[in-house]
Backbone bond lengths (Angstrom), bond angles and torsions (degrees), N, CA, C in turn:
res aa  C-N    CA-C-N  psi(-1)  N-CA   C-N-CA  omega(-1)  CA-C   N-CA-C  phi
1 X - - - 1.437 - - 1.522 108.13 -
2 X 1.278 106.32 112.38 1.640 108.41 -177.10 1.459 116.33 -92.46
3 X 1.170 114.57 61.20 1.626 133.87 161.14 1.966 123.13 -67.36
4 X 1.052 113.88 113.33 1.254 103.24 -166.50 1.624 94.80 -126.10
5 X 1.355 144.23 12.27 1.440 143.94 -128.88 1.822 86.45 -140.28
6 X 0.941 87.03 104.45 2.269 91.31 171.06 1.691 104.39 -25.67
7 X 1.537 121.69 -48.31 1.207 121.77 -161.93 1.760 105.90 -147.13
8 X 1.318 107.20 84.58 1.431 119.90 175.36 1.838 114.44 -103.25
9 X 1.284 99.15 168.87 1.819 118.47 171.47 1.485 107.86 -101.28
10 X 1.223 125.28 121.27 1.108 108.74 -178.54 1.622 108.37 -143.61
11 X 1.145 151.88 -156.17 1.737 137.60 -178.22 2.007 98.27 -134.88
12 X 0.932 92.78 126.88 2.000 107.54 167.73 1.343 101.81 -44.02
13 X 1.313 111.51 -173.19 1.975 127.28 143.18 1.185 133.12 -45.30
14 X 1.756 92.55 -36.79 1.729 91.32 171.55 1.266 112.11 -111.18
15 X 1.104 128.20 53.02 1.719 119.38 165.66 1.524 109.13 88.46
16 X 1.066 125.10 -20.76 1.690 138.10 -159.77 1.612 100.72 -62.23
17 X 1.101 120.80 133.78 1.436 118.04 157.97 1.644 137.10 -67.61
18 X 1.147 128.38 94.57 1.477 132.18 -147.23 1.756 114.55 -96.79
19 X 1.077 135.14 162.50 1.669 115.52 176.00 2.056 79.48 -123.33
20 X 1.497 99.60 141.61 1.974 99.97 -168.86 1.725 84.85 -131.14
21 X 1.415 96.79 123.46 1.376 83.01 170.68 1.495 108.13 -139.14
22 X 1.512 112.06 152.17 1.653 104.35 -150.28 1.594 100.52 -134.62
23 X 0.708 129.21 144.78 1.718 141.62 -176.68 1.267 102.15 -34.11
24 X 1.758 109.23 151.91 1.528 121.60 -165.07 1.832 85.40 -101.08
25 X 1.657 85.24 131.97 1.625 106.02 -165.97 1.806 92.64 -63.50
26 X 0.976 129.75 -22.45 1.537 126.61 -179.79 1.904 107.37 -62.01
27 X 1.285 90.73 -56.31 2.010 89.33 -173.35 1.480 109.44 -89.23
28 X 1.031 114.82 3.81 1.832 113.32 -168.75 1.051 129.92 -79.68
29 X 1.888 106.61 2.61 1.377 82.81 136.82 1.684 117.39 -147.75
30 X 1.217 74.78 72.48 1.745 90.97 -176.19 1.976 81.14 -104.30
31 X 1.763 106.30 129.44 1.413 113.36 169.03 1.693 124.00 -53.74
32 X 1.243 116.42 -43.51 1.483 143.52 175.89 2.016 98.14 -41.63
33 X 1.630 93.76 -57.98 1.576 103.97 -167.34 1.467 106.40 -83.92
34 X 1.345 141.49 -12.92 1.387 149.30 168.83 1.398 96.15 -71.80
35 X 1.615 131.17 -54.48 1.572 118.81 -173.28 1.390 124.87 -52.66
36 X 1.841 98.95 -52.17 1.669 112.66 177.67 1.367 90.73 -70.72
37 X 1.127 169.56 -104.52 1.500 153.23 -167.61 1.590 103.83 11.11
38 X 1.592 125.88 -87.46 1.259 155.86 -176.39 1.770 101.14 -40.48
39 X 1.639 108.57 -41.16 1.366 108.16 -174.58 1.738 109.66 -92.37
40 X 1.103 116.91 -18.93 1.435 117.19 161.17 1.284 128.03 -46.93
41 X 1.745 103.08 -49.48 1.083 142.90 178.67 1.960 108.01 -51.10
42 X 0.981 87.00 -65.45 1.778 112.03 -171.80 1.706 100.31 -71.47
43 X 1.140 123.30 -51.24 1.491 115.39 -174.24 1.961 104.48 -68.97
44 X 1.356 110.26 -59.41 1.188 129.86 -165.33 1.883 93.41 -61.98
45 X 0.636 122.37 -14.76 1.595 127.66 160.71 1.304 119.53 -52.53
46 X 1.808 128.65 -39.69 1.187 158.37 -147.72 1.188 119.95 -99.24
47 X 1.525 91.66 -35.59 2.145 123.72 -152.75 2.243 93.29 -74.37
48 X 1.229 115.09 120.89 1.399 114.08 156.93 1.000 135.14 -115.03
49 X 1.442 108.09 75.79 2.366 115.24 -156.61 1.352 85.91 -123.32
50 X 1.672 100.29 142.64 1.773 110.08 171.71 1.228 104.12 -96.81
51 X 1.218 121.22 10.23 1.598 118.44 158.02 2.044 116.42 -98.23
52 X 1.498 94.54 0.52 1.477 77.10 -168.56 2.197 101.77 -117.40
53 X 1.138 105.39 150.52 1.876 88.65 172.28 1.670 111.80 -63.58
54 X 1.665 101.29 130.77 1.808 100.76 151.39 1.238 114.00 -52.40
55 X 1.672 114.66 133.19 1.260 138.12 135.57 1.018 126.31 -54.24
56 X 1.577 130.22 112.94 1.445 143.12 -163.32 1.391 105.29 -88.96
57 X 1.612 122.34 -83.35 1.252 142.04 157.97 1.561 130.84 -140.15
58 X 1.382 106.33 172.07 1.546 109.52 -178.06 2.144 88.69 -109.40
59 X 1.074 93.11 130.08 1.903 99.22 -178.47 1.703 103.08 -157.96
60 X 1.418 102.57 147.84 1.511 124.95 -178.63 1.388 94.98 -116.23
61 X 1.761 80.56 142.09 1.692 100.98 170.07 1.440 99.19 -128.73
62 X 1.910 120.17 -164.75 0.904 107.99 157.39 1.825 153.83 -74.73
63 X 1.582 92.45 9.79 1.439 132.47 155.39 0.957 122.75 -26.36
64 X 1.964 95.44 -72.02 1.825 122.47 -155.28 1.686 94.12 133.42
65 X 1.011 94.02 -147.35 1.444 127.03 -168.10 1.636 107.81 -90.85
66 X 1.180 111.21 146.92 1.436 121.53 -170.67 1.814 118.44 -162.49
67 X 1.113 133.28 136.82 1.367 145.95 173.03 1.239 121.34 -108.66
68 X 1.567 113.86 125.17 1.512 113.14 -158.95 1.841 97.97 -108.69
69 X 0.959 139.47 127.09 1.809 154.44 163.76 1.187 117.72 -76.42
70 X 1.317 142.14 131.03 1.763 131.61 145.02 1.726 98.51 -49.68
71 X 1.596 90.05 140.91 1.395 102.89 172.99 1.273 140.53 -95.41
72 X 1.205 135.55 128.65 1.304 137.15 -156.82 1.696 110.82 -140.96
73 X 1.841 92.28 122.98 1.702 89.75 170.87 1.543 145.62 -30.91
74 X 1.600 101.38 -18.60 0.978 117.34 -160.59 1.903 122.32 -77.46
75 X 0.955 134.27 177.31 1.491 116.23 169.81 1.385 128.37 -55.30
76 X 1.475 124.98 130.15 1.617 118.14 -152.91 1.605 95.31 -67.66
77 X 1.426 82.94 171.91 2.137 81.12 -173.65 1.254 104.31 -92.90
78 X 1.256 83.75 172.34 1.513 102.27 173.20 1.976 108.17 55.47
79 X 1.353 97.12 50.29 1.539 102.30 -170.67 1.644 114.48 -71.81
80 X 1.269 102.61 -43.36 1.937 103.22 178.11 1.411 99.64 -51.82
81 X 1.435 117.54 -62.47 1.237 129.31 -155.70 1.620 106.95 -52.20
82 X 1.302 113.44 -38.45 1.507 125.26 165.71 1.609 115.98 -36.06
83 X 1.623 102.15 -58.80 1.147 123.65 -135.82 1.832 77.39 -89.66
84 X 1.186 107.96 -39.44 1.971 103.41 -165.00 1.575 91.03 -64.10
85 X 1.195 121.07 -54.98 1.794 120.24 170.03 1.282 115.23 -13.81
86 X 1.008 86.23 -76.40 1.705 113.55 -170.38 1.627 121.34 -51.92
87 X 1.353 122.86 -31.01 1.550 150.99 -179.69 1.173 105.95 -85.53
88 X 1.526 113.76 -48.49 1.649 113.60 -153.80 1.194 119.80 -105.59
C-alpha cells in the first residue's frame, strides 16, 4: 500500500474503506515518538466510544509503521494535528 500522507483513505483486503494514518515524517524517527505511535496504537485498540473511530491495527510496510481506523465520511481525524505536520 503506497501511502505516504500522515492521514490518508485507503481500502483493507476486502474492499472496505479504511482512514491509515502513519507517523509525522518530522518525529519518525525520534525512538520516544515511535513508542507513543505503537502505544496509541495498542491502547486505542481497546477504546469502545460511538463518538470516537475503531482502531483496526498497528502494521508495517515498507514505509514503516502505520495505524489502520474504521472509516467514516466524516472529517479525517486528527485534522490539526495533520495540518501542524504538514506546516511545521
Amino acid at each position: 500500500m503506497k501511502v505516504t500522507e500522515p492521514i490518508s483513505i485507503g481500502t483493507n483486503n476486502e474492499g472496505k474503506k479504511i482512514f491509515i494514518k502513519r507517523p509525522c515524517k518530522k518525529f519518525a524517527d525520534i525512538a520516544a515518538y515511535q513508542e507513543a505511535f505503537a502505544a496509541e496504537a495498542t491502547q486505542g485498540m481497546g477504546w469502545a466510544h460511538p463518538n470516537l473511530l475503531n482502531y483496526i491495527s498497528l502494521q508495517k510496510d515498507e514505509q514503516g509503521w502505520y495505524i489502520t481506523f474504521e472509516y467514516t465520511p466524516a472529517a479525517p481525524p486528527q485534522q490539526s494535528i495533520v495540518r501542524w505536520c504538514v506546516t511545521n
